[in-house]
TIFIMAR-292720 format. One record per residue (C-alpha): chain; y, x negated, z. Coordinates in Angstrom, 1 decimal. Each point is the difference from the previous one (the first is absolute). Layout:
+--------+--------+--------+--------+
: cadena :      v :      u :      w :
+--------+--------+--------+--------+
:      A :      Y :      X :      Z :
...
+--------+--------+--------+--------+
//
This chain:
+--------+--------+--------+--------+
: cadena :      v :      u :      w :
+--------+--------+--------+--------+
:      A :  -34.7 :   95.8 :   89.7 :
:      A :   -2.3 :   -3.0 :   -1.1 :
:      A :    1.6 :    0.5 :   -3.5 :
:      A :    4.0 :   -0.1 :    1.3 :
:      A :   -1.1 :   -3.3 :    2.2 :
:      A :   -1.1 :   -1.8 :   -2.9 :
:      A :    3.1 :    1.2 :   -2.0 :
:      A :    2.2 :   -1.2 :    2.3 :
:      A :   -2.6 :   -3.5 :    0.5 :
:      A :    0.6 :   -0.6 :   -3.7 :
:      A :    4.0 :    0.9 :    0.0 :
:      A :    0.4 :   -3.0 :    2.6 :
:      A :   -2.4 :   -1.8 :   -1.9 :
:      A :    2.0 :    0.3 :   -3.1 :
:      A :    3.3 :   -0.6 :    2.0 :
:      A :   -1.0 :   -3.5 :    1.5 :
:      A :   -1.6 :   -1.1 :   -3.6 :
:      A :    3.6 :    0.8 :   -1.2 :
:      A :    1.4 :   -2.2 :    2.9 :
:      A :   -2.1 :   -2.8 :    0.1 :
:      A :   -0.4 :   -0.2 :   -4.1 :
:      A :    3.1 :   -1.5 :    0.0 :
:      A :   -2.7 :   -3.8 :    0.6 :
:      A :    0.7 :   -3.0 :   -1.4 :
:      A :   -2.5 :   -1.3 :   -2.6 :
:      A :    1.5 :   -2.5 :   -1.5 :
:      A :    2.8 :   -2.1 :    2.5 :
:      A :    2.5 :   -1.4 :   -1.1 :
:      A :    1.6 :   -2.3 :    2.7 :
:      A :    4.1 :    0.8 :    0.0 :
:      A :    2.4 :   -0.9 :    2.2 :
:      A :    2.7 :    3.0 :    0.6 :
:      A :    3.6 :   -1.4 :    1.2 :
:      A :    2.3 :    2.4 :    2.1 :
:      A :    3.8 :   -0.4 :    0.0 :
:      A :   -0.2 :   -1.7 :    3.1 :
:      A :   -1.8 :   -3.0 :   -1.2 :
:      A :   -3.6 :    1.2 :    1.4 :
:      A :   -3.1 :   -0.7 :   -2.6 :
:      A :   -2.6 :    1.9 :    0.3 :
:      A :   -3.7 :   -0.8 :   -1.5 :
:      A :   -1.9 :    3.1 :   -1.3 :
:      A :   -2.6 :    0.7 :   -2.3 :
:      A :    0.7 :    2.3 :   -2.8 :
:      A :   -2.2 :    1.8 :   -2.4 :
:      A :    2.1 :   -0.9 :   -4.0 :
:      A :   -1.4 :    3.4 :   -0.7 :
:      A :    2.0 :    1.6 :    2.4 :
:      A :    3.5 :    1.7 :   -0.7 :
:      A :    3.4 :   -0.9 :    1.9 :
:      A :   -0.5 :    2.9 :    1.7 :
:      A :   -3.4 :   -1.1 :    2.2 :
:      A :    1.7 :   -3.1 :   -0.1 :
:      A :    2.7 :    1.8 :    2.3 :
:      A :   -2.3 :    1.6 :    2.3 :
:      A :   -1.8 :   -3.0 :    0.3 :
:      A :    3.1 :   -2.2 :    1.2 :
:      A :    1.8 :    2.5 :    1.5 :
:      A :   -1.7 :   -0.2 :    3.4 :
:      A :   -0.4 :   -3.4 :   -0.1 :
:      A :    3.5 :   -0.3 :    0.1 :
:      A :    1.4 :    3.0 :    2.2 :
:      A :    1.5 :    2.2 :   -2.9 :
:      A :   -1.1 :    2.9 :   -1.7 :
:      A :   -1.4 :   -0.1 :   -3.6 :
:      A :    3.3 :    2.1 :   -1.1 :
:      A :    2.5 :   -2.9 :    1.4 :
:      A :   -1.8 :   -2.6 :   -1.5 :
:      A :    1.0 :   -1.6 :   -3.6 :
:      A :   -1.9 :   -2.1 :   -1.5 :
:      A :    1.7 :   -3.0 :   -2.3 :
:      A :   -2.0 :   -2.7 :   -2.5 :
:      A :    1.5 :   -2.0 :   -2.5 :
:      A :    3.4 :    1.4 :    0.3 :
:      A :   -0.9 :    3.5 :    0.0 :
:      A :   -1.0 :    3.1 :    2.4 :
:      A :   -3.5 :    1.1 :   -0.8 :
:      A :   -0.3 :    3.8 :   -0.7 :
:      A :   -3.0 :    2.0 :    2.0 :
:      A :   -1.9 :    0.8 :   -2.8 :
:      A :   -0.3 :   -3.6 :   -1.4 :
:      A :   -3.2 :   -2.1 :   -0.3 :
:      A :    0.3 :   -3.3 :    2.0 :
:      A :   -2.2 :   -1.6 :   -2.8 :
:      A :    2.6 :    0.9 :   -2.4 :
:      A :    2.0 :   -2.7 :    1.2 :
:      A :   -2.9 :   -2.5 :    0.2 :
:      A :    0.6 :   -1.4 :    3.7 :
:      A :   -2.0 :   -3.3 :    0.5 :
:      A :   -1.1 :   -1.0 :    3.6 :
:      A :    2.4 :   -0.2 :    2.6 :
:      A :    3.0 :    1.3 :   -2.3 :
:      A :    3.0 :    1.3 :    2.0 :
:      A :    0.9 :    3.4 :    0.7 :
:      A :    2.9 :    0.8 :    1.5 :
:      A :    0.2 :    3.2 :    2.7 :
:      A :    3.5 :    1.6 :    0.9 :
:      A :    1.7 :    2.7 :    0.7 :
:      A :    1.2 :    2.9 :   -2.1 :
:      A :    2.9 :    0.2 :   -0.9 :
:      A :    1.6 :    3.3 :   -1.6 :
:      A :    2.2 :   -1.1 :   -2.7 :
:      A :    2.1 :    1.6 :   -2.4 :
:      A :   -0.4 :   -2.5 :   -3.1 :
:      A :   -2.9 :   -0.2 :   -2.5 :
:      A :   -2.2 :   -2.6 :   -0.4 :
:      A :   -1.6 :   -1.0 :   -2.5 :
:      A :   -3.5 :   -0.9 :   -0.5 :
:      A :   -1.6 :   -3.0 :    0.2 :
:      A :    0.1 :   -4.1 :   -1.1 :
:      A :   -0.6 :   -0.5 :   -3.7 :
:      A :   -3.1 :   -2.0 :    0.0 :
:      A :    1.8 :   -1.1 :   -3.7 :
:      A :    3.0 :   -2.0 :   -0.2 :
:      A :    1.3 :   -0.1 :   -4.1 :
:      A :    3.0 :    0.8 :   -1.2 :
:      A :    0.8 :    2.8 :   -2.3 :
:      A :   -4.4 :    0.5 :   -0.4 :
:      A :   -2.0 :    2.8 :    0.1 :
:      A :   -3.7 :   -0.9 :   -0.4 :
:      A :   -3.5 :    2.0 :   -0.7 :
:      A :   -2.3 :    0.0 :    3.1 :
:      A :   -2.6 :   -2.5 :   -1.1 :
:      A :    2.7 :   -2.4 :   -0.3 :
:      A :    1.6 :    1.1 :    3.8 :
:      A :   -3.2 :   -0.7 :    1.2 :
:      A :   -0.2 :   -3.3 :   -1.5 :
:      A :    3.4 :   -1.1 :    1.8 :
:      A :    0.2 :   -2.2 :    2.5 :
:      A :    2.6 :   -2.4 :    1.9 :
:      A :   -0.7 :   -3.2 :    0.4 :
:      A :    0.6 :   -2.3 :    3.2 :
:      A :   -0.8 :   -3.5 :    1.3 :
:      A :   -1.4 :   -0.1 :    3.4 :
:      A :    0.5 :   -3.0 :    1.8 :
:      A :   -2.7 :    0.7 :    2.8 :
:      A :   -3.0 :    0.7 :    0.0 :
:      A :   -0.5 :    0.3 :   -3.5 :
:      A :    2.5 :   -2.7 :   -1.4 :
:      A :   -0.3 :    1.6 :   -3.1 :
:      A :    1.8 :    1.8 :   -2.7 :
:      A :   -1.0 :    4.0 :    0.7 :
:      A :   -0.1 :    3.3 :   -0.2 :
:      A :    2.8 :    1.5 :    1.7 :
:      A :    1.7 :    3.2 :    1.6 :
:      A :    3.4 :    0.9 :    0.9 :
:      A :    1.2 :    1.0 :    3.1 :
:      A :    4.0 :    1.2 :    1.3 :
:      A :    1.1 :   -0.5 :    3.6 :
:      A :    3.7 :    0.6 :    1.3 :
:      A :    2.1 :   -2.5 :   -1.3 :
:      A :    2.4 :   -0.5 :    3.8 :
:      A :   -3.7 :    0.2 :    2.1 :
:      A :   -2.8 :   -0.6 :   -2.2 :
:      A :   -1.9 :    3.4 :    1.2 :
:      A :   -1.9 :    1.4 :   -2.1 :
:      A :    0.5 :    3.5 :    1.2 :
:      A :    2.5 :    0.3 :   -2.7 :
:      A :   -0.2 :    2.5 :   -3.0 :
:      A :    1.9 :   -0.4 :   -3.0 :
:      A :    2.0 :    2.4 :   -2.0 :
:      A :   -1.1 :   -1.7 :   -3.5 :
:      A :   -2.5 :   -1.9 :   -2.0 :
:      A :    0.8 :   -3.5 :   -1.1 :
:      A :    0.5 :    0.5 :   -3.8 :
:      A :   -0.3 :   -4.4 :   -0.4 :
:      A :   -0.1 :   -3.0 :    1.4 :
:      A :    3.7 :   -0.3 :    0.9 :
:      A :   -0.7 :    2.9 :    2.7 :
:      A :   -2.7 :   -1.9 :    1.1 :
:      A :    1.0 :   -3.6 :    0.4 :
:      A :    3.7 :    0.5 :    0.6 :
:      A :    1.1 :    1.6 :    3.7 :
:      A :    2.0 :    3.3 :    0.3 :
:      A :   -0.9 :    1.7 :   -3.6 :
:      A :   -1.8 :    3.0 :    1.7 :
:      A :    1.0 :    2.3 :    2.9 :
:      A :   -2.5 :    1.2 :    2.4 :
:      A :   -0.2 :    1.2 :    3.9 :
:      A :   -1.1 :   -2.1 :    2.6 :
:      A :   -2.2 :    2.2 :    3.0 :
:      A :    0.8 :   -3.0 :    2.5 :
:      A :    2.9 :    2.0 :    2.3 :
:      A :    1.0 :   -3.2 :    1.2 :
:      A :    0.9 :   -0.8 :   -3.8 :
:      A :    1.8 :    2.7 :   -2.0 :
:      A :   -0.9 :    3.3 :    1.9 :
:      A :   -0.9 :    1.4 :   -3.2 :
:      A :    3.0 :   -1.3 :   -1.8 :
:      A :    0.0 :   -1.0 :   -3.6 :
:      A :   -1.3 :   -4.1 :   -0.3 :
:      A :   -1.2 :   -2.3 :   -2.2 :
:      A :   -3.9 :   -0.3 :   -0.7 :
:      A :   -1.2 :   -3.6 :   -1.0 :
:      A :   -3.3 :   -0.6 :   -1.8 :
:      A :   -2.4 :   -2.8 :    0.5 :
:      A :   -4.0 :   -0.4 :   -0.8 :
:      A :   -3.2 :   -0.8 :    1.4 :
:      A :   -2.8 :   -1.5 :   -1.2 :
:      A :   -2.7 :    2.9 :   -0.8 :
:      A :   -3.5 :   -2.7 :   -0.4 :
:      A :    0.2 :   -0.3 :    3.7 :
:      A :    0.1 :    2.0 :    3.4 :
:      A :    3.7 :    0.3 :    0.9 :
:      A :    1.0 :   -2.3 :    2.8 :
:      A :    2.8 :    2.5 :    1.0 :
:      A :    3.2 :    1.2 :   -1.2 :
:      A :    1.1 :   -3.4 :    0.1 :
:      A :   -2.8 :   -0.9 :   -2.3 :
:      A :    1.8 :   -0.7 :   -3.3 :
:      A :   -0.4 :   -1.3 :   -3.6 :
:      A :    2.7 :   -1.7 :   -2.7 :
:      A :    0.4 :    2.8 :   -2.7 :
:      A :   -0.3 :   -2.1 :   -3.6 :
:      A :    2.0 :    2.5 :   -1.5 :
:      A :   -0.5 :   -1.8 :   -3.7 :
:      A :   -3.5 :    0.5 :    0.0 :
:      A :   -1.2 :    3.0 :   -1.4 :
:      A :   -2.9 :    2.3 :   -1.6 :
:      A :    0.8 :    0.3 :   -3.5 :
:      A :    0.2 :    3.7 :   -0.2 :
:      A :    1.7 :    0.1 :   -3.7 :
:      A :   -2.2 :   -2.7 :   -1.9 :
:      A :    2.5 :   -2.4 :   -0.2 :
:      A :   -0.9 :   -3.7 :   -2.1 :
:      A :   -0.1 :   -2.5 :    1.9 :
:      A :    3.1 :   -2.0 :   -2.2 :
:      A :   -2.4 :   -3.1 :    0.0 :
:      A :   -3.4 :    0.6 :   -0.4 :
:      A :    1.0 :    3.1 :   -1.7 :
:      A :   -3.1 :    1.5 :    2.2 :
:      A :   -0.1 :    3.5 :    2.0 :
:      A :   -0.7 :   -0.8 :    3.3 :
:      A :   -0.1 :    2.6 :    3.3 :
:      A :    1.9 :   -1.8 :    2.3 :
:      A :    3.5 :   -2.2 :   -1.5 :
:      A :    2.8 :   -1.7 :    1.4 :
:      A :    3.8 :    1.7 :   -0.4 :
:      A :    2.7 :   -2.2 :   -0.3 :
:      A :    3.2 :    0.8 :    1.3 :
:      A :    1.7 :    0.2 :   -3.1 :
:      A :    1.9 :    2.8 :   -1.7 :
:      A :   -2.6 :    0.0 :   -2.6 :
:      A :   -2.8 :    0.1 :    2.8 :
:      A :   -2.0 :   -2.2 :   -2.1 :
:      A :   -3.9 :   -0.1 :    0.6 :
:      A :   -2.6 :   -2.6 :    0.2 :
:      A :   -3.2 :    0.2 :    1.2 :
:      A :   -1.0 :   -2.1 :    3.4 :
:      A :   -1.6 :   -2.9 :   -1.5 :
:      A :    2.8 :   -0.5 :   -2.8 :
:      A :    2.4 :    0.4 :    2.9 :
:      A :   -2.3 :   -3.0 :    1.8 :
:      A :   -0.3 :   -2.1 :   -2.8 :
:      A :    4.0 :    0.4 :   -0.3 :
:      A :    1.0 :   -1.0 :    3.8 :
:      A :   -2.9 :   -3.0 :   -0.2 :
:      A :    1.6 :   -1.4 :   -3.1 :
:      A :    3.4 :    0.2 :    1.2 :
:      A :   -1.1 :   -1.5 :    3.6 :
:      A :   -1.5 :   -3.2 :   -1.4 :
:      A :    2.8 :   -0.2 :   -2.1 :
:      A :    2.5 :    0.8 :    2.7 :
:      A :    2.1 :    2.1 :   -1.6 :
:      A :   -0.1 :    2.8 :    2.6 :
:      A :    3.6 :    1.2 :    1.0 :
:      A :    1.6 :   -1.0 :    2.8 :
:      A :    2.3 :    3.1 :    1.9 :
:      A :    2.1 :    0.1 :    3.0 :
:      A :   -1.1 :    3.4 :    0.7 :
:      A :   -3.9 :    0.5 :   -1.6 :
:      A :   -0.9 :   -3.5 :    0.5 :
:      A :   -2.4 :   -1.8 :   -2.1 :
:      A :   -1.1 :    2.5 :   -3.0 :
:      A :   -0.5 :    1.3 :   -3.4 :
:      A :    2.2 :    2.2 :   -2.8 :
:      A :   -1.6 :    1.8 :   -2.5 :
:      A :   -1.7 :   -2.0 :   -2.6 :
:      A :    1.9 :    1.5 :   -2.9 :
:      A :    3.4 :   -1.1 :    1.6 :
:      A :    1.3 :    3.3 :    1.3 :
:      A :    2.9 :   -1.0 :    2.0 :
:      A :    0.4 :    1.1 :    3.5 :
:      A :   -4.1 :    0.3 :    0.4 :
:      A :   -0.7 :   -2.3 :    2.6 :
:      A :   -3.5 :    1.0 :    2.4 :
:      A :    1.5 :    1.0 :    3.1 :
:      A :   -3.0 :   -0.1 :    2.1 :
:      A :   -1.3 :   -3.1 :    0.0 :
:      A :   -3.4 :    1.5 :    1.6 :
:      A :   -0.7 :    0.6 :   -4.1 :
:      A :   -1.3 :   -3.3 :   -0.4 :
:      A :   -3.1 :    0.6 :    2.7 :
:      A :   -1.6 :    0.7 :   -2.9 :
:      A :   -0.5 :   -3.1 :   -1.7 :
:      A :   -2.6 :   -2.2 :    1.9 :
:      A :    0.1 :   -1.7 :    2.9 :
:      A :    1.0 :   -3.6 :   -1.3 :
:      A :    2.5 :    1.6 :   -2.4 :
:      A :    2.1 :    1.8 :    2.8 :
:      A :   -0.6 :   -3.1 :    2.0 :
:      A :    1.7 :   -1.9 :   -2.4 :
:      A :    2.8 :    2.6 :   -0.7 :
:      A :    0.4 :    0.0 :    3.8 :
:      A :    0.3 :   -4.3 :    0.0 :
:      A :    2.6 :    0.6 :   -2.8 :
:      A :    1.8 :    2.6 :    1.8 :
:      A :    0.8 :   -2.1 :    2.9 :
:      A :    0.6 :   -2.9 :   -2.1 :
:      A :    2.7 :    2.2 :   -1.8 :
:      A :    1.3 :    1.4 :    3.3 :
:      A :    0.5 :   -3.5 :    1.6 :
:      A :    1.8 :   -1.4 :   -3.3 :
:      A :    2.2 :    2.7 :   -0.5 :
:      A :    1.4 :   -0.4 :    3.6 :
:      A :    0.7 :   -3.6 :   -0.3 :
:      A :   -3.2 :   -1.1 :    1.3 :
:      A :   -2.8 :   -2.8 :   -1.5 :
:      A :   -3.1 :   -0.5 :   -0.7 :
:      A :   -2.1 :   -2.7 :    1.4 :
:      A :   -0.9 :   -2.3 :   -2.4 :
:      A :   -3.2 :   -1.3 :    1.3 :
:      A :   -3.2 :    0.2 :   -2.0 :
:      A :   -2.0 :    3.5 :    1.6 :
:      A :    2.6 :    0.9 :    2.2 :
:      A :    3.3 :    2.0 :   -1.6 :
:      A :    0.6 :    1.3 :    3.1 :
:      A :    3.0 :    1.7 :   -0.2 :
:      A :    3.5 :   -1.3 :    2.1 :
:      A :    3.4 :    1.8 :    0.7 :
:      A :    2.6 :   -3.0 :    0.8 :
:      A :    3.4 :   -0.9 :    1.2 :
:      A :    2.6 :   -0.4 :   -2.8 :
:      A :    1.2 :   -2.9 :    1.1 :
:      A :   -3.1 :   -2.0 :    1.2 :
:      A :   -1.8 :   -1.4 :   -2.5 :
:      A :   -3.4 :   -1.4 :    2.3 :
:      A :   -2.2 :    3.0 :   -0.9 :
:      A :   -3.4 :   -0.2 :    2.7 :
:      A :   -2.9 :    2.0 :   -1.1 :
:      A :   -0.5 :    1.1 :    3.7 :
:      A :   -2.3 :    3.1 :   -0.7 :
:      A :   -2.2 :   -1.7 :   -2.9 :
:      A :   -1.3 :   -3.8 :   -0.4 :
:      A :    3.0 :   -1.3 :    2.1 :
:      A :    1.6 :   -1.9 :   -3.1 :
:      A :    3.5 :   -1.1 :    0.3 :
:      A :    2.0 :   -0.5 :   -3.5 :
:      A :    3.2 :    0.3 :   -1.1 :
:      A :    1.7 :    3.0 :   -0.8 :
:      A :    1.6 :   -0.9 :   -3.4 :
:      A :   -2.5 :   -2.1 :   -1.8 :
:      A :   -3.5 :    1.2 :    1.6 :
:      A :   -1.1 :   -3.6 :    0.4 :
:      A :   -0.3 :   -1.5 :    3.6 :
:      A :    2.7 :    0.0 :    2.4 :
:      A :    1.9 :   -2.7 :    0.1 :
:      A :    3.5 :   -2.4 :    0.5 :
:      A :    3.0 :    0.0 :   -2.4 :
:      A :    0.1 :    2.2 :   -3.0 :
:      A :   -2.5 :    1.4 :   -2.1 :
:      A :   -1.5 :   -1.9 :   -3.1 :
:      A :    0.9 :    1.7 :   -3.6 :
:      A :   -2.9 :    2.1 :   -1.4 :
:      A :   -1.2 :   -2.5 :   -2.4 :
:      A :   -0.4 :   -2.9 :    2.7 :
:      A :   -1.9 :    1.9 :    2.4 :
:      A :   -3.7 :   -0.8 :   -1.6 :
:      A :    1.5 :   -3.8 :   -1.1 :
:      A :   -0.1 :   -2.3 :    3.5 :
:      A :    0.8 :   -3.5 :   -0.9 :
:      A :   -1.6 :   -1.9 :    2.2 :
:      A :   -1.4 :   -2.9 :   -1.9 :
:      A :    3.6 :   -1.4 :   -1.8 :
:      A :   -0.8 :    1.6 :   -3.8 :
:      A :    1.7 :    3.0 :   -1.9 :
:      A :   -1.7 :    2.8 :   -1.2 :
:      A :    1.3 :    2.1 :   -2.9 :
:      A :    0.3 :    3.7 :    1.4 :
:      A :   -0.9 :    1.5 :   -3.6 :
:      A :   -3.8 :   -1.0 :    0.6 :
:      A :   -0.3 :    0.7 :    3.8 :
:      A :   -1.5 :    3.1 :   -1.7 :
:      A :   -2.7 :   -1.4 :   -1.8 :
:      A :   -0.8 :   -2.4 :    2.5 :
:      A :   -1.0 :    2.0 :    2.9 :
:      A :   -2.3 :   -0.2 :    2.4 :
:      A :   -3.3 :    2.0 :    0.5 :
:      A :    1.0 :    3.3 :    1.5 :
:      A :   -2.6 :    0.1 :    2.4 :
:      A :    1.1 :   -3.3 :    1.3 :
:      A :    3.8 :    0.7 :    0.3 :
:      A :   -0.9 :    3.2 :    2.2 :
:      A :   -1.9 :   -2.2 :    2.2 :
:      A :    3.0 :   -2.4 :    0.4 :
:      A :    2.3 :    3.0 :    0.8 :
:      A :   -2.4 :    1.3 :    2.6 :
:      A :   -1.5 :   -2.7 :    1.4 :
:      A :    3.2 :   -2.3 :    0.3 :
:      A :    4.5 :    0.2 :    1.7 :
:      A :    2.8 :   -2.0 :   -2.2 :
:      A :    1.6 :   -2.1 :    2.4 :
:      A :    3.3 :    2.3 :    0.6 :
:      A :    2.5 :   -3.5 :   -1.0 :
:      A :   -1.7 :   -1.5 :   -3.5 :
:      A :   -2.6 :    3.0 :   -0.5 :
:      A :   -3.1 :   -2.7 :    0.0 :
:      A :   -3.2 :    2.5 :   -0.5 :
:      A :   -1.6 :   -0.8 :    4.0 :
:      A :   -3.4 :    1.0 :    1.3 :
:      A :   -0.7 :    0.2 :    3.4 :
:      A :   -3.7 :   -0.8 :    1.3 :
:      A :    0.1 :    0.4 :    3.9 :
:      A :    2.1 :   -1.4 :    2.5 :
:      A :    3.3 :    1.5 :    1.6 :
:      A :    3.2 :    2.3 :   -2.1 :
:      A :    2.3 :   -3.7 :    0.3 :
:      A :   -0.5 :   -1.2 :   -3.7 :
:      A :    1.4 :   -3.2 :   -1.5 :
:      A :    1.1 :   -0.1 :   -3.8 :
:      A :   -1.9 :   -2.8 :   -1.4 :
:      A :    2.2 :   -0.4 :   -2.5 :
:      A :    3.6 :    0.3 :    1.5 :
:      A :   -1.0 :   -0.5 :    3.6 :
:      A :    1.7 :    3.6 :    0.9 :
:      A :   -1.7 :    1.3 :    3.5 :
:      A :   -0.4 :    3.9 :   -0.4 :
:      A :   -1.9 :    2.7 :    1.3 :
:      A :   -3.6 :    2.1 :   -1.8 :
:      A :    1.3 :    3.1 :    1.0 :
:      A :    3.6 :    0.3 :    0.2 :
:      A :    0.2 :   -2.4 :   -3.4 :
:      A :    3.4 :   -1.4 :    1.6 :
:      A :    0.8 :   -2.6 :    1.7 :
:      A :   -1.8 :   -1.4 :    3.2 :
:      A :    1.6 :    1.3 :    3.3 :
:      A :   -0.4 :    0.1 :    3.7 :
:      A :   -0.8 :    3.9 :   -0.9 :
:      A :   -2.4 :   -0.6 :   -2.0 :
:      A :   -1.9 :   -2.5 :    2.1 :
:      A :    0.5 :    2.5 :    3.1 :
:      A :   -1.7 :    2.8 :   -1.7 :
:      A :   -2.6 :   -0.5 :   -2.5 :
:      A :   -0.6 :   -4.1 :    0.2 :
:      A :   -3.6 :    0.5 :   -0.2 :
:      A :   -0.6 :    3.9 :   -0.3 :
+--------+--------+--------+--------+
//
């Protein structure tokens, strides 16, 4: 009898090791999200399969481990899968839904590998990677991975029915059909997936959490020479030619510096400021001007200074000419009193740059000469008689041409209501026009 009673003791021993073995030893913080919008935080073991993964949820969620499906990355986890087979960082989504019976096929899972027309060795899959710039936190070019979400309502229950074979599938909407889980959606109908990235050197933020794909930058899977150095380096830079022609990162910086102090970056209506290939491929213009993060942080401030300066002269805009400012200004067609409101406040005119002033505009080769003592001066040697750099850029700065005979004037204190010393013409600091009632009522002595 003794003997039975500890037979039976060790049966339900061996029954609730079975139930509770099922422990988590090493949590993973996810967040599971139903088709109804609720998240749910649980900690998961990456050594479980999908299936525990099931009976886990299930309850948490009212459903049954059989009615649940399971969806990452674009496609429906099997039960027999690893979750560290697909690598889930801290707080990754998972999305939860219902089952539903179907008659098509699916097929299997996101290509972690996006070439063209490639079949590689495993070493070099491992070595692939995408790379992304985060804009926050890290502010960095990274290590990226790829997500897919519904293209009508950004879910990403959504499973597709294909792999992206390049980057065309991936950058350009509606190349890929999938099936949304969102009833509200499709019901199950054929859509449209849409892939994006996220950043993978920090903890997601959320599905809304996303990173720039630098689609040109690459690992170097087939050894290619960099066309400048002639060296084999890991990671290169693609250009968007139909030749696809190669250099390595810091050829491809030394090329987009050179060009940028030289300005002779390209101007388009559609790219913006940018590159083409440096063998003169046509039609190979950098789309994504997020490419030139990687140059340092003076360079791409520069290329962005030059960018704007581009943007506002193409539209008919001007620059302002005084010394440390540049400030950028969109005008009026026909006004030509240009203000510097958002910069050093300078007003000039809009045709020759200099000062604003009364009548017209003095021809380009009298605008240095002001005669002002009675004697000529030969224009052919203003050029070799000019003054100290230095000391010109502290005229400019420091000093307003009267707006009638453009007499260089300094003002050391006092109220806005100046009086040409030379020509006696009564005009005002700020407005560079003539003195008015206006002017005295609003910024006499501000």
């Amino acid at each position: 009898m003794m003997y039975m009673l500890d037979c039976l003791l060790n049966f339900i021993r061996r029954v609730l090791d079975t139930i509770f073995s099922r422990r988590i030893t090493n949590s993973l913080l996810i967040f599971v999200k139903t088709n109804t919008g609720t998240v749910v935080p649980v900690g998961l073991d990456p050594k479980w399969e999908v299936r525990d993964v099931k009976e886990f949820v299930a309850p948490k969620l009212g459903m049954t481990p059989e009615e649940l499906m399971i969806i990452f990355a674009g496609k429906e986890l099997q039960d027999s899968e690893l979750l560290e087979e697909y690598n889930l960082a801290e707080q990754t989504v998972l999305h939860a839904v219902k089952s539903r019976r179907r008659s098509f096929k699916r097929k299997p899972r996101v290509s972690t590998c996006i070439e063209e027309d490639e079949e590689f060795d495993d070493t070099k899959r491992a070595a692939v990677n995408f790379y992304v710039y985060c804009t926050s936190p890290c502010a960095n070019t990274t290590v990226g991975k790829i997500r897919v979400r519904c293209f009508k309502c950004k879910s990403g229950a959504f499973t597709v029915d294909g792999d992206p074979k390049n980057w065309n599938d991936v950058l350009k909407p509606k190349r890929i059909t999938g099936h949304c889980e969102i009833s509200q959606c499709t019901d199950g109908e054929v859509g449209w997936s849409e892939f994006y990235f996220k950043c993978s050197e920090h903890v997601t933020k959320g599905e809304n959490d996303e990173a720039v794909a630098l689609h040109l930058i690459r690992n170097n899977l087939h050894d290619i020479q960099c066309l400048a150095c002639t060296d084999v380096r890991s990671k290169v830079f693609v250009y968007p030619c139909d030749d696809g022609h190669v250099t390595c990162l810091e050829c491809f910086c030394e090329y987009a510096v050179s060009r940028l102090r030289e300005r002779r970056f390209v101007f388009d209506n559609n790219i913006g400021y940018t590159l083409p290939c440096p063998v003169g491929c046509p039609n190979s213009l950098i789309n994504q001007p997020y490419h030139f993060k990687v140059l340092s942080k003076d360079h791409f401030e520069m290329y962005e200074r030059f960018a704007t300066e581009e943007y506002v002269l193409k539209n008919g805009g001007v620059l302002c000419p005084q010394p440390n400012c540049g400030a950028g200004i969109l005008v009026d067609d026909d006004c030509d009193k240009v203000s510097c409101i958002n910069g050093c406040g300078y007003v000039f005119c809009k045709k020759c740059l200099q000062g604003y002033h009364i009548g017209e505009c003095l021809p380009k080769e009298e605008q240095l000469i002001i005669d002002i003592t009675g004697y000529s001066v030969d224009p052919k040697l203003v050029s070799q008689s000019k003054w100290d750099d230095a000391s010109k850029v502290k005229i400019k700065v420091s000093t307003k041409p009267c707006p009638k005979c453009r007499t260089a004037t300094e003002r050391d204190g006092g109220c806005m209501h100046m009086v040409c010393t030379r020509c006696s013409f009564p005009w005002c600091w700020l407005c560079q026009t003539e003195w008015t009632r206006e002017c005295m009522g609003s910024h006499w002595f501000s």
